[in-house]
C-alpha positions, 0 to 999 in steps of 0.5 A: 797529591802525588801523580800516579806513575803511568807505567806501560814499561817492562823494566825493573829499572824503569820503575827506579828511573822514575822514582829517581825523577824528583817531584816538584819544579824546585827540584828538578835534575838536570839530565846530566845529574840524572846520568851521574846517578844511573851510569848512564850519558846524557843521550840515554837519559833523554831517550829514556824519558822521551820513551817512558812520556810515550809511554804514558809516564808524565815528566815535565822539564823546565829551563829555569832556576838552576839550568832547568832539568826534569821532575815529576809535577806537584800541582796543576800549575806545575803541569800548566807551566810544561805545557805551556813552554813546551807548546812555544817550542812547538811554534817556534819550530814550526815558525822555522820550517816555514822557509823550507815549506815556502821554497817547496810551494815555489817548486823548489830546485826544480820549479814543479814542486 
């Protein structure tokens, strides 16, 4: 079952831009693959997705097999993975704010916080 495209975007390419996303981990392109194809750079291929995934528009991302990339999911497991990975890389940043938020609960430079 292929997963419908939530769109809430205004733009002709939008739409292209999505379909050009493969379905399937296996077939996930990189941002940088994805740039070549749009004549785009890879900055604006990263904010395009993080835009169309606010919108509603479900593209996973992965780090494995050929250096990872984005794709449109397949299957349950495929959504379960992304969300999984994605959730460690929340923790982990999380887990790297806490010296920041601890200096501040000393009072930091100032000693009142």
């Amino acid at each position: 079952m292929s997963v419908e495209l939530v769109t809430k975007t205004e733009s002709a390419f939008d739409r292209i831009f999505i379909e050009l996303i493969p379905q399937g981990k296996e077939n996930a392109l990189s941002a940088r693959e994805i740039a070549v194809y749009t004549s785009s750079d890879v900055r604006g291929v990263q904010a395009r997705i993080e835009r169309l995934r606010l919108a509603g528009v479900l593209i996973c991302s992965c780090l494995d097999g050929k250096g990872g990339g984005y794709f449109r999911p397949a299957n349950n497991s495929e959504v379960n993975d992304y969300l999984r990975h994605e959730r460690k890389r929340i923790a982990a940043r999380e887990a790297s704010l806490k010296p920041a938020i601890d200096f501040l609960k000393r009072g930091g430079f100032n000693g009142t916080g």
